[in-house]
C-alpha positions as CSV (number, residue, x, y, z in Angstrom):
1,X,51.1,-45.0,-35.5
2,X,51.2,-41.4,-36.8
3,X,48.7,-42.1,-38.9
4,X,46.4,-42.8,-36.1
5,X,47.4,-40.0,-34.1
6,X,46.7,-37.6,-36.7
7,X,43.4,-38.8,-37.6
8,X,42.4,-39.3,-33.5
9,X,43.5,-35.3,-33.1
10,X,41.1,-34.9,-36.1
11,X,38.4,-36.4,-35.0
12,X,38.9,-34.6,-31.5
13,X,39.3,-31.5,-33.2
14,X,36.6,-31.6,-34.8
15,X,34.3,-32.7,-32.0
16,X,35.9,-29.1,-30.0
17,X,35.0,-26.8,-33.1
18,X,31.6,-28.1,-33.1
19,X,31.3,-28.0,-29.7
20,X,32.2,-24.5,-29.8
21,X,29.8,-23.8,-32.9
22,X,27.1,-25.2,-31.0
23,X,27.8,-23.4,-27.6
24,X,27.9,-20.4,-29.5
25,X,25.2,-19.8,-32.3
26,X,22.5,-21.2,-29.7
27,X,18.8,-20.0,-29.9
28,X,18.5,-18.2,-27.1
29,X,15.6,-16.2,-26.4
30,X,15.1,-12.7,-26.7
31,X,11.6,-12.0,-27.4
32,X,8.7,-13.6,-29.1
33,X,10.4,-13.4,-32.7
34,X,13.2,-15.6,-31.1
35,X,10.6,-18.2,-31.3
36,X,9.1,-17.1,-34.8
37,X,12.2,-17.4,-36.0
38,X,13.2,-20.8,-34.6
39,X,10.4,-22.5,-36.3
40,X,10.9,-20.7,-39.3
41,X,13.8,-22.5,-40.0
42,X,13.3,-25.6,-38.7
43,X,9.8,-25.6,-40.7
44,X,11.6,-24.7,-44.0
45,X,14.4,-26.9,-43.7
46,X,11.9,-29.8,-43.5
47,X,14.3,-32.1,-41.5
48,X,11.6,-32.4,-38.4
49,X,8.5,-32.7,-41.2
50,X,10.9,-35.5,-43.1
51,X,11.9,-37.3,-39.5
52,X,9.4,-37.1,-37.4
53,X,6.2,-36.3,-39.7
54,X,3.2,-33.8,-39.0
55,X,3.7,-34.1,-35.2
56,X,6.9,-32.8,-33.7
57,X,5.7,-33.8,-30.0
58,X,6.5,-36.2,-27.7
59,X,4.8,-40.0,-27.6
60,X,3.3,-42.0,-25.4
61,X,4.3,-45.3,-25.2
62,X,1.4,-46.8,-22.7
63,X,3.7,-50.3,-22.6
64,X,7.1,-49.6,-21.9
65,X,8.5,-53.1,-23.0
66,X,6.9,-53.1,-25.6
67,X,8.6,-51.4,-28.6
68,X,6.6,-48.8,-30.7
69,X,6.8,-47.0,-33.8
70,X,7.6,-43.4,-32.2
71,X,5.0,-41.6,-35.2
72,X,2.1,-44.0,-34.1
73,X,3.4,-43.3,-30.6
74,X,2.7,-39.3,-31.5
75,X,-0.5,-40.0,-32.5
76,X,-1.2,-41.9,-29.0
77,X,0.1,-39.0,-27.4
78,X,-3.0,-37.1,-28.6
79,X,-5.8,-39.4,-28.3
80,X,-4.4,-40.2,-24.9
81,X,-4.5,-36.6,-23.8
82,X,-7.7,-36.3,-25.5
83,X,-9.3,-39.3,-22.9
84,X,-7.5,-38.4,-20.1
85,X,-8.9,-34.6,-20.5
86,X,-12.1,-35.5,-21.2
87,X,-12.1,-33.3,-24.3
88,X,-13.7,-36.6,-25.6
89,X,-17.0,-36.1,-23.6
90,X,-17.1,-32.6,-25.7
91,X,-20.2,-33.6,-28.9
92,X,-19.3,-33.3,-32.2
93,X,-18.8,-29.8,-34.1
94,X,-17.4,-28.6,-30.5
95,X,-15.0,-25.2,-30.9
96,X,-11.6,-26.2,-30.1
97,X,-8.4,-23.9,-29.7
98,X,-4.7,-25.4,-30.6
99,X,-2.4,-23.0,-28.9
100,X,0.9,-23.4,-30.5
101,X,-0.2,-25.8,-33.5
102,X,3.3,-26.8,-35.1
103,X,2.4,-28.1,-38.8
104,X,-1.1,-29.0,-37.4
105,X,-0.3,-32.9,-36.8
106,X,-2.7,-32.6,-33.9
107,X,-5.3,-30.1,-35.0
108,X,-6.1,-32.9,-37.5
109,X,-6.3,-35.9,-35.5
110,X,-9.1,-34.0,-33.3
111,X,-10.9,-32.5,-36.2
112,X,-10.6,-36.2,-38.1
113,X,-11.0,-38.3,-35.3
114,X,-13.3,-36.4,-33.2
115,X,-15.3,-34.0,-35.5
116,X,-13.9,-30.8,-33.6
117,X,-13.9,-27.8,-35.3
118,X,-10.4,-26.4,-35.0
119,X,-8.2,-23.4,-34.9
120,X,-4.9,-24.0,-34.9
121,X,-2.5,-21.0,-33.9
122,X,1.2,-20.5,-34.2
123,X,3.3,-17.7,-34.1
124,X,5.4,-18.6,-37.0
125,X,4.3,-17.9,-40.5
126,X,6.2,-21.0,-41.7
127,X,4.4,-23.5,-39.5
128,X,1.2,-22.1,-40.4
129,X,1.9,-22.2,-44.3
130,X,2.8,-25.4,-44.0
131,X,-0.6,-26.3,-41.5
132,X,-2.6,-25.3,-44.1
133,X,-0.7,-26.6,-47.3
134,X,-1.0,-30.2,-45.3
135,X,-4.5,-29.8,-44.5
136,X,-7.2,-31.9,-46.5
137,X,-9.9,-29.5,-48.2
138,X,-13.2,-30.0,-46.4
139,X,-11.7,-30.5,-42.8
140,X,-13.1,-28.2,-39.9
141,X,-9.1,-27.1,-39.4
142,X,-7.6,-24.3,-40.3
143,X,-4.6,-22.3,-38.9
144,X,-3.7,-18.5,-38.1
145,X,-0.4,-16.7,-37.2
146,X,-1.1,-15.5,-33.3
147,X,0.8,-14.8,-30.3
148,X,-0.7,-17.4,-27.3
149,X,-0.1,-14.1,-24.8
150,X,-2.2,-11.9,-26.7
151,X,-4.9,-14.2,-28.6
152,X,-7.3,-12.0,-30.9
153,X,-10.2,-13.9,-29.9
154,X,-13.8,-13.5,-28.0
155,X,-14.1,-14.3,-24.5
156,X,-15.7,-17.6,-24.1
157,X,-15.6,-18.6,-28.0
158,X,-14.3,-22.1,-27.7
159,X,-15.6,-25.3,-26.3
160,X,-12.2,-26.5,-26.0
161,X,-8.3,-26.0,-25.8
162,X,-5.6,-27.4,-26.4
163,X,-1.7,-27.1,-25.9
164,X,1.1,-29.4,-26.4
165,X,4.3,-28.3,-25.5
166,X,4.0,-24.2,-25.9
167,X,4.8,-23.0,-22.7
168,X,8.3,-23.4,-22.0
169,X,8.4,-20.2,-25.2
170,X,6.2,-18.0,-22.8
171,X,8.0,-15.6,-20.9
172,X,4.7,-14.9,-18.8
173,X,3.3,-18.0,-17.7
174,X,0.4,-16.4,-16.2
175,X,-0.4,-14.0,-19.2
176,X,-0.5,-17.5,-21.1
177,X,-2.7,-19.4,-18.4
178,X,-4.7,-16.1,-18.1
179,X,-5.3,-16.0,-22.2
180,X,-6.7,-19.7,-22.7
181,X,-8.8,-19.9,-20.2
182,X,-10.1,-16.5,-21.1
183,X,-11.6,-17.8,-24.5
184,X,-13.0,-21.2,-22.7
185,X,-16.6,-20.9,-22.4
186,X,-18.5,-22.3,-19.2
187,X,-17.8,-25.7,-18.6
188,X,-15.4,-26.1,-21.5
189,X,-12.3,-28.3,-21.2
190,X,-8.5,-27.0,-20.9
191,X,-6.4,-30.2,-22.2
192,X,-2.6,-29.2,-21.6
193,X,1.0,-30.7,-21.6
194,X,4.5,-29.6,-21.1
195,X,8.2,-30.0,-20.4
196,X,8.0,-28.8,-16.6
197,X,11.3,-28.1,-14.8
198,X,11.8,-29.6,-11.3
199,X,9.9,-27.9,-8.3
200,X,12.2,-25.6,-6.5
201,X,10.7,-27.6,-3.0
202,X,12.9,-29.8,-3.7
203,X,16.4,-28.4,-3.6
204,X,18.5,-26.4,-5.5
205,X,20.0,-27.5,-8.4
206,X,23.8,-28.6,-8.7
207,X,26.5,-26.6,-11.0
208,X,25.9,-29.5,-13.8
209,X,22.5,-29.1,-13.1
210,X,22.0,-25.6,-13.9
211,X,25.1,-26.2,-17.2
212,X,22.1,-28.4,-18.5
213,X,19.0,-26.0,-17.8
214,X,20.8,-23.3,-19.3
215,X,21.5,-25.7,-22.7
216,X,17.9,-26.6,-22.4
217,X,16.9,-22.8,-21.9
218,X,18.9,-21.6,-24.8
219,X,19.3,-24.1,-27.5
220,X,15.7,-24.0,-28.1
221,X,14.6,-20.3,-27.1
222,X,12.9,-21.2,-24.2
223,X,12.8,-18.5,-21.6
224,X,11.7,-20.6,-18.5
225,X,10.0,-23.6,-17.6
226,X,7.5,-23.6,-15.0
227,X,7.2,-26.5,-12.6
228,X,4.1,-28.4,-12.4
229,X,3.2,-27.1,-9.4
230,X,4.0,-23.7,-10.0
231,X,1.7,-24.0,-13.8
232,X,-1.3,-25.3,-11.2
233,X,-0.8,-22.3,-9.2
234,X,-1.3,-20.5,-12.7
235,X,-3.9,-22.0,-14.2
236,X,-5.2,-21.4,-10.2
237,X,-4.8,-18.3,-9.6
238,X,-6.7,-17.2,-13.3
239,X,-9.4,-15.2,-12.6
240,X,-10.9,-16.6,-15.1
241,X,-10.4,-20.4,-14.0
242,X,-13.6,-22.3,-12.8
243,X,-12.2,-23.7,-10.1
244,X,-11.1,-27.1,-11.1
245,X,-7.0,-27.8,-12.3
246,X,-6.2,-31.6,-12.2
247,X,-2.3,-32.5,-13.0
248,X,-0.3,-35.9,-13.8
249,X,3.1,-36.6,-14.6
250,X,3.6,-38.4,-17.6
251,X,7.2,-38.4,-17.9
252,X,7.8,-42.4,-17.8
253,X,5.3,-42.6,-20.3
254,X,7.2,-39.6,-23.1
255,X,10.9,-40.6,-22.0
256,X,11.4,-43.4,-24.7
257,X,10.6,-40.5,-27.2
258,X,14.1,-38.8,-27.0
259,X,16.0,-42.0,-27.8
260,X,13.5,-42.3,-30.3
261,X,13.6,-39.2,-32.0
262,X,17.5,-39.6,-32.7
263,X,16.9,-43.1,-33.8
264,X,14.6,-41.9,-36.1
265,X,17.4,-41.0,-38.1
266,X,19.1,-44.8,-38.4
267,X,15.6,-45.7,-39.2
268,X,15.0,-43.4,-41.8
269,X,18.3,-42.1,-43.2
270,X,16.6,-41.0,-46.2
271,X,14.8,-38.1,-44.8
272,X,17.9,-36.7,-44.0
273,X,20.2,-37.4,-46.5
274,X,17.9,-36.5,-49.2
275,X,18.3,-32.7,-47.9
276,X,21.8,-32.7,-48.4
277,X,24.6,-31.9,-46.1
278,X,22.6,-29.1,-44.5
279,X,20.4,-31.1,-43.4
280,X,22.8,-33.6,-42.0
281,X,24.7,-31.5,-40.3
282,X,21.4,-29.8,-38.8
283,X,20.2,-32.7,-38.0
284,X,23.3,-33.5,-36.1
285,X,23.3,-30.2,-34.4
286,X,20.4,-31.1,-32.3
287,X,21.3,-34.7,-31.0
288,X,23.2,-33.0,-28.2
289,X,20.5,-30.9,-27.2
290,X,18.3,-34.2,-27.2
291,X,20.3,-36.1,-25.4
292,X,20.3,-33.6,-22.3
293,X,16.7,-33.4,-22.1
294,X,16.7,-37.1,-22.1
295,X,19.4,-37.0,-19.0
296,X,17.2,-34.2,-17.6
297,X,14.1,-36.2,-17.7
298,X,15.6,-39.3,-16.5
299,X,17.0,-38.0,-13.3
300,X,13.9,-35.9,-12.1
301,X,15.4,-32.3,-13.2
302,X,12.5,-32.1,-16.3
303,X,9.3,-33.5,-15.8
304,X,6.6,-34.0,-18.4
305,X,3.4,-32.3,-17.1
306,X,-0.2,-32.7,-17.9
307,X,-3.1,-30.7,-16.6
308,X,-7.0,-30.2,-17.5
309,X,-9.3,-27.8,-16.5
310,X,-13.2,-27.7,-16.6
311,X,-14.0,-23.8,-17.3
Protein backbone atom coordinates (compact mmCIF):
# COMPACT_ATOMS: atom_id res chain seq x y z
CA UNK A 1 0.00 0.00 0.00
CA UNK A 2 2.99 2.33 0.56
CA UNK A 3 4.34 1.33 -2.30
CA UNK A 4 1.45 2.66 -4.27
CA UNK A 5 1.31 5.77 -2.49
CA UNK A 6 4.66 6.66 -3.17
CA UNK A 7 4.74 5.95 -6.65
CA UNK A 8 0.96 7.83 -7.16
CA UNK A 9 2.66 11.09 -5.25
CA UNK A 10 5.33 10.53 -8.03
CA UNK A 11 3.57 10.47 -10.72
CA UNK A 12 1.52 13.56 -9.34
CA UNK A 13 4.53 15.27 -8.70
CA UNK A 14 5.75 15.01 -11.60
CA UNK A 15 2.74 16.01 -13.53
CA UNK A 16 2.91 19.56 -11.04
CA UNK A 17 6.66 20.21 -11.96
CA UNK A 18 5.89 19.97 -15.56
CA UNK A 19 3.04 21.72 -15.34
CA UNK A 20 4.96 24.46 -13.82
CA UNK A 21 7.90 24.04 -16.47
CA UNK A 22 5.49 24.45 -19.08
CA UNK A 23 3.52 27.49 -17.55
CA UNK A 24 6.70 29.02 -17.20
CA UNK A 25 9.24 28.79 -20.06
CA UNK A 26 6.23 29.54 -22.55
CA UNK A 27 6.92 31.30 -25.95
CA UNK A 28 5.42 34.25 -25.51
CA UNK A 29 5.67 36.92 -27.86
CA UNK A 30 7.72 39.84 -27.81
CA UNK A 31 8.63 40.91 -31.10
CA UNK A 32 9.07 39.40 -34.54
CA UNK A 33 12.32 37.40 -33.35
CA UNK A 34 10.00 35.73 -30.81
CA UNK A 35 8.71 34.00 -33.84
CA UNK A 36 12.21 33.62 -35.67
CA UNK A 37 13.22 32.00 -32.81
CA UNK A 38 10.33 29.63 -32.28
CA UNK A 39 10.80 28.02 -35.58
CA UNK A 40 14.26 27.96 -35.22
CA UNK A 41 14.07 25.34 -32.84
CA UNK A 42 11.31 23.56 -33.66
CA UNK A 43 12.97 23.34 -37.36
CA UNK A 44 16.25 22.09 -35.98
CA UNK A 45 15.04 19.71 -33.60
CA UNK A 46 13.24 17.98 -36.54
CA UNK A 47 10.46 16.54 -34.35
CA UNK A 48 7.54 18.45 -36.55
CA UNK A 49 9.64 17.55 -40.02
CA UNK A 50 9.93 13.61 -38.47
CA UNK A 51 5.98 13.63 -37.31
CA UNK A 52 4.12 15.45 -39.40
CA UNK A 53 6.44 15.74 -42.67
CA UNK A 54 6.97 18.87 -45.00
CA UNK A 55 3.63 20.41 -44.06
CA UNK A 56 3.08 21.49 -40.47
CA UNK A 57 -0.61 22.75 -41.29
CA UNK A 58 -3.80 21.65 -40.62
CA UNK A 59 -5.88 18.93 -42.92
CA UNK A 60 -8.80 18.69 -44.41
CA UNK A 61 -10.70 15.82 -44.02
CA UNK A 62 -13.68 16.41 -46.68
CA UNK A 63 -15.45 13.03 -45.09
CA UNK A 64 -15.60 13.15 -41.53
CA UNK A 65 -16.45 9.32 -41.04
CA UNK A 66 -14.23 8.41 -42.98
CA UNK A 67 -10.71 8.00 -41.39
CA UNK A 68 -7.68 9.59 -43.27
CA UNK A 69 -4.04 9.53 -43.17
CA UNK A 70 -3.53 13.17 -41.47
CA UNK A 71 -0.22 13.81 -44.14
CA UNK A 72 -2.44 12.98 -47.27
CA UNK A 73 -4.99 15.02 -45.27
CA UNK A 74 -2.29 18.05 -45.37
CA UNK A 75 -1.87 17.75 -48.82
CA UNK A 76 -5.87 18.03 -49.31
CA UNK A 77 -5.67 20.99 -47.25
CA UNK A 78 -3.77 22.70 -50.14
CA UNK A 79 -5.41 21.57 -53.22
CA UNK A 80 -8.68 22.27 -51.49
CA UNK A 81 -7.69 25.85 -50.72
CA UNK A 82 -6.19 26.01 -54.03
CA UNK A 83 -10.05 25.11 -55.75
CA UNK A 84 -11.93 26.87 -53.46
CA UNK A 85 -9.70 30.22 -54.19
CA UNK A 86 -9.66 29.80 -57.49
CA UNK A 87 -5.84 30.09 -57.56
CA UNK A 88 -6.46 27.11 -59.94
CA UNK A 89 -8.13 29.30 -62.77
CA UNK A 90 -4.50 31.15 -62.59
CA UNK A 91 -2.40 29.55 -66.16
CA UNK A 92 0.69 27.92 -65.75
CA UNK A 93 4.06 29.82 -64.95
CA UNK A 94 1.63 32.23 -62.80
CA UNK A 95 3.89 34.36 -59.89
CA UNK A 96 2.78 33.06 -56.68
CA UNK A 97 3.76 34.48 -53.10
CA UNK A 98 3.83 31.91 -49.93
CA UNK A 99 3.72 34.18 -47.02
CA UNK A 100 5.03 32.31 -44.07
CA UNK A 101 6.30 29.05 -46.08
CA UNK A 102 7.27 26.66 -43.07
CA UNK A 103 9.71 23.96 -44.74
CA UNK A 104 8.00 24.75 -48.11
CA UNK A 105 5.48 21.57 -47.98
CA UNK A 106 3.07 23.75 -49.81
CA UNK A 107 5.14 25.97 -52.00
CA UNK A 108 5.84 22.60 -53.70
CA UNK A 109 2.57 21.08 -54.13
CA UNK A 110 1.55 24.44 -56.16
CA UNK A 111 4.80 24.61 -58.06
CA UNK A 112 4.48 20.58 -58.71
CA UNK A 113 1.00 20.24 -59.09
CA UNK A 114 0.08 23.42 -60.67
CA UNK A 115 3.28 24.79 -62.54
CA UNK A 116 3.28 28.05 -60.29
CA UNK A 117 6.36 29.76 -60.01
CA UNK A 118 6.94 30.21 -56.26
CA UNK A 119 8.38 32.29 -53.62
CA UNK A 120 8.23 31.05 -50.50
CA UNK A 121 9.00 33.49 -47.44
CA UNK A 122 9.64 32.88 -43.79
CA UNK A 123 11.08 34.79 -41.25
CA UNK A 124 13.20 32.15 -39.86
CA UNK A 125 16.55 31.24 -41.33
CA UNK A 126 16.07 27.60 -40.22
CA UNK A 127 12.74 27.01 -42.03
CA UNK A 128 14.15 28.45 -45.07
CA UNK A 129 17.50 26.31 -45.01
CA UNK A 130 15.61 23.58 -44.60
CA UNK A 131 12.84 24.84 -47.70
CA UNK A 132 15.57 24.86 -49.86
CA UNK A 133 17.65 21.78 -48.78
CA UNK A 134 14.14 19.82 -49.38
CA UNK A 135 13.49 21.30 -52.61
CA UNK A 136 14.08 19.22 -55.92
CA UNK A 137 16.60 21.00 -58.33
CA UNK A 138 14.67 22.26 -61.43
CA UNK A 139 11.42 23.33 -59.49
CA UNK A 140 10.05 26.94 -60.04
CA UNK A 141 10.34 27.23 -55.84
CA UNK A 142 12.62 28.72 -54.00
CA UNK A 143 12.57 30.46 -50.49
CA UNK A 144 13.82 33.75 -48.77
CA UNK A 145 14.09 34.95 -45.14
CA UNK A 146 11.36 38.06 -45.01
CA UNK A 147 9.23 39.68 -42.54
CA UNK A 148 5.25 39.30 -44.03
CA UNK A 149 4.86 43.10 -42.47
CA UNK A 150 7.57 44.58 -44.47
CA UNK A 151 7.91 42.36 -47.79
CA UNK A 152 10.86 43.63 -50.05
CA UNK A 153 8.95 43.20 -53.02
CA UNK A 154 7.38 45.28 -56.23
CA UNK A 155 4.02 46.43 -56.11
CA UNK A 156 1.88 44.22 -58.20
CA UNK A 157 4.71 41.45 -58.83
CA UNK A 158 2.69 38.41 -58.15
CA UNK A 159 -0.19 36.69 -59.78
CA UNK A 160 -0.98 35.04 -56.71
CA UNK A 161 -0.73 34.60 -52.85
CA UNK A 162 -0.82 32.48 -50.58
CA UNK A 163 -0.92 32.07 -46.60
CA UNK A 164 -1.57 29.30 -44.38
CA UNK A 165 -1.70 29.88 -40.98
CA UNK A 166 0.74 33.14 -40.50
CA UNK A 167 -1.38 35.60 -39.08
CA UNK A 168 -2.04 34.74 -35.63
CA UNK A 169 2.36 35.91 -35.40
CA UNK A 170 1.39 39.40 -36.80
CA UNK A 171 1.03 41.96 -34.34
CA UNK A 172 -0.50 44.33 -37.13
CA UNK A 173 -3.16 42.62 -38.85
CA UNK A 174 -3.70 45.41 -41.14
CA UNK A 175 0.07 46.10 -41.90
CA UNK A 176 -0.09 42.28 -42.94
CA UNK A 177 -3.48 42.45 -45.06
CA UNK A 178 -2.10 45.90 -46.31
CA UNK A 179 1.45 44.12 -47.49
CA UNK A 180 -0.09 41.02 -49.61
CA UNK A 181 -2.36 42.59 -51.38
CA UNK A 182 0.07 45.33 -52.12
CA UNK A 183 2.25 42.94 -54.31
CA UNK A 184 -1.06 41.28 -55.98
CA UNK A 185 -1.32 42.52 -59.41
CA UNK A 186 -4.85 43.40 -61.00
CA UNK A 187 -7.08 40.61 -60.90
CA UNK A 188 -4.76 38.32 -59.11
CA UNK A 189 -6.00 35.94 -56.42
CA UNK A 190 -5.40 36.20 -52.41
CA UNK A 191 -5.85 32.44 -51.14
CA UNK A 192 -5.72 32.60 -47.19
CA UNK A 193 -6.39 30.56 -44.02
CA UNK A 194 -6.16 30.96 -40.35
CA UNK A 195 -6.75 30.10 -36.72
CA UNK A 196 -9.44 33.01 -36.04
CA UNK A 197 -10.48 33.70 -32.47
CA UNK A 198 -14.27 34.06 -31.75
CA UNK A 199 -16.01 37.35 -32.88
CA UNK A 200 -16.32 39.66 -29.92
CA UNK A 201 -20.37 40.07 -31.21
CA UNK A 202 -20.81 37.37 -29.52
CA UNK A 203 -20.12 37.75 -25.86
CA UNK A 204 -17.32 38.05 -23.81
CA UNK A 205 -15.38 35.32 -22.97
CA UNK A 206 -15.51 33.35 -19.50
CA UNK A 207 -12.39 33.27 -16.88
CA UNK A 208 -11.56 29.60 -18.41
CA UNK A 209 -12.06 31.00 -21.55
CA UNK A 210 -9.60 33.76 -21.44
CA UNK A 211 -7.01 30.90 -19.09
CA UNK A 212 -7.14 29.09 -22.59
CA UNK A 213 -6.55 32.19 -25.07
CA UNK A 214 -3.87 33.30 -23.08
CA UNK A 215 -2.09 29.45 -23.31
CA UNK A 216 -2.96 29.64 -26.97
CA UNK A 217 -1.52 33.32 -27.17
CA UNK A 218 1.64 32.42 -25.43
CA UNK A 219 2.75 28.94 -25.92
CA UNK A 220 3.16 29.57 -29.41
CA UNK A 221 4.19 33.36 -29.68
CA UNK A 222 1.19 34.47 -31.07
CA UNK A 223 0.30 38.10 -30.32
CA UNK A 224 -3.42 38.04 -31.27
CA UNK A 225 -5.79 36.36 -33.31
CA UNK A 226 -8.18 38.31 -35.39
CA UNK A 227 -11.74 37.11 -35.84
CA UNK A 228 -12.95 36.33 -39.18
CA UNK A 229 -14.90 39.06 -39.37
CA UNK A 230 -12.66 41.42 -38.04
CA UNK A 231 -9.62 39.81 -40.93
CA UNK A 232 -12.59 40.69 -43.65
CA UNK A 233 -12.76 44.16 -42.36
CA UNK A 234 -8.88 44.09 -43.00
CA UNK A 235 -8.43 42.63 -46.04
CA UNK A 236 -11.59 45.43 -46.60
CA UNK A 237 -10.52 48.23 -45.54
CA UNK A 238 -6.82 47.78 -47.77
CA UNK A 239 -6.47 50.44 -49.92
CA UNK A 240 -5.13 48.36 -52.03
CA UNK A 241 -8.04 45.63 -52.07
CA UNK A 242 -10.10 45.37 -55.34
CA UNK A 243 -13.15 45.24 -53.77
CA UNK A 244 -13.99 41.54 -53.47
CA UNK A 245 -13.19 39.44 -49.88
CA UNK A 246 -15.17 36.15 -49.75
CA UNK A 247 -14.81 34.04 -46.23
CA UNK A 248 -15.83 30.35 -45.04
CA UNK A 249 -15.35 28.57 -41.98
CA UNK A 250 -13.69 25.45 -42.31
CA UNK A 251 -13.33 24.48 -38.82
CA UNK A 252 -15.39 21.07 -38.95
CA UNK A 253 -13.45 20.25 -41.75
CA UNK A 254 -9.46 20.90 -39.86
CA UNK A 255 -10.72 19.77 -36.27
CA UNK A 256 -9.85 15.96 -36.65
CA UNK A 257 -6.28 17.40 -37.34
CA UNK A 258 -5.43 18.06 -33.54
CA UNK A 259 -6.31 14.51 -32.39
CA UNK A 260 -4.41 13.58 -35.26
CA UNK A 261 -1.39 15.41 -34.88
CA UNK A 262 -0.85 13.73 -31.23
CA UNK A 263 -1.71 10.41 -32.71
CA UNK A 264 0.78 10.89 -35.01
CA UNK A 265 3.05 9.95 -32.39
CA UNK A 266 1.49 6.24 -31.50
CA UNK A 267 1.54 5.86 -35.20
CA UNK A 268 4.92 6.74 -35.72
CA UNK A 269 6.94 6.32 -32.51
CA UNK A 270 9.98 6.18 -34.43
CA UNK A 271 10.25 9.72 -35.39
CA UNK A 272 10.39 10.53 -32.00
CA UNK A 273 12.20 8.19 -30.33
CA UNK A 274 14.90 8.23 -32.82
CA UNK A 275 15.74 11.86 -31.55
CA UNK A 276 16.36 10.84 -28.19
CA UNK A 277 14.85 11.97 -24.98
CA UNK A 278 14.88 15.52 -26.15
CA UNK A 279 12.80 15.01 -28.51
CA UNK A 280 10.44 13.00 -26.45
CA UNK A 281 10.09 15.21 -23.95
CA UNK A 282 9.55 18.09 -26.59
CA UNK A 283 7.33 16.36 -28.11
CA UNK A 284 5.38 15.85 -24.99
CA UNK A 285 5.66 19.44 -24.20
CA UNK A 286 3.29 20.47 -26.84
CA UNK A 287 0.32 17.85 -26.38
CA UNK A 288 -1.07 20.22 -23.81
CA UNK A 289 -1.02 23.08 -25.97
CA UNK A 290 -2.78 20.84 -28.65
CA UNK A 291 -5.21 19.63 -26.77
CA UNK A 292 -6.54 23.26 -25.87
CA UNK A 293 -6.74 24.37 -29.31
CA UNK A 294 -8.68 21.30 -29.94
CA UNK A 295 -11.15 22.29 -26.85
CA UNK A 296 -11.01 25.85 -28.25
CA UNK A 297 -12.06 24.76 -31.68
CA UNK A 298 -14.63 22.43 -30.61
CA UNK A 299 -16.62 24.82 -28.50
CA UNK A 300 -16.68 27.88 -30.99
CA UNK A 301 -13.92 29.98 -29.03
CA UNK A 302 -11.27 29.31 -32.25
CA UNK A 303 -12.47 29.16 -35.54
CA UNK A 304 -10.64 28.04 -38.70
CA UNK A 305 -10.96 30.85 -41.27
CA UNK A 306 -10.64 30.99 -44.97
CA UNK A 307 -10.80 34.03 -47.23
CA UNK A 308 -9.92 34.88 -51.08
CA UNK A 309 -9.62 37.95 -52.70
CA UNK A 310 -9.69 38.86 -56.46
CA UNK A 311 -7.11 42.01 -56.63
Amino acid sequence: MLMWLLFIFFIFSAFLGFLFTWLRKDRIYMSSKSVANAYDKWTNDSLLENLWGEHIHLGYYKSLKKKRDFRQAKIDFVHELVHWSGLDKLPKGSRVLDVGCGIGGSARVLALDYGFDVLGISISPAQVQRANRLTPEGLLCRFEVMDALDLKLDKGSFDGVWSVEAGPHMPNKQRYADEMLRVIRPGGVLALADWNRRDISYGSMSTFEQFIMKQLLNQWAHPEFSSINSFKKNLLDSRYNGGYVDTDDWTKYTLPSWNDSILEGLRRPEAIFSLGAPGLFNAIREIPTILMMRWAFATGLMKFGVFKTRG
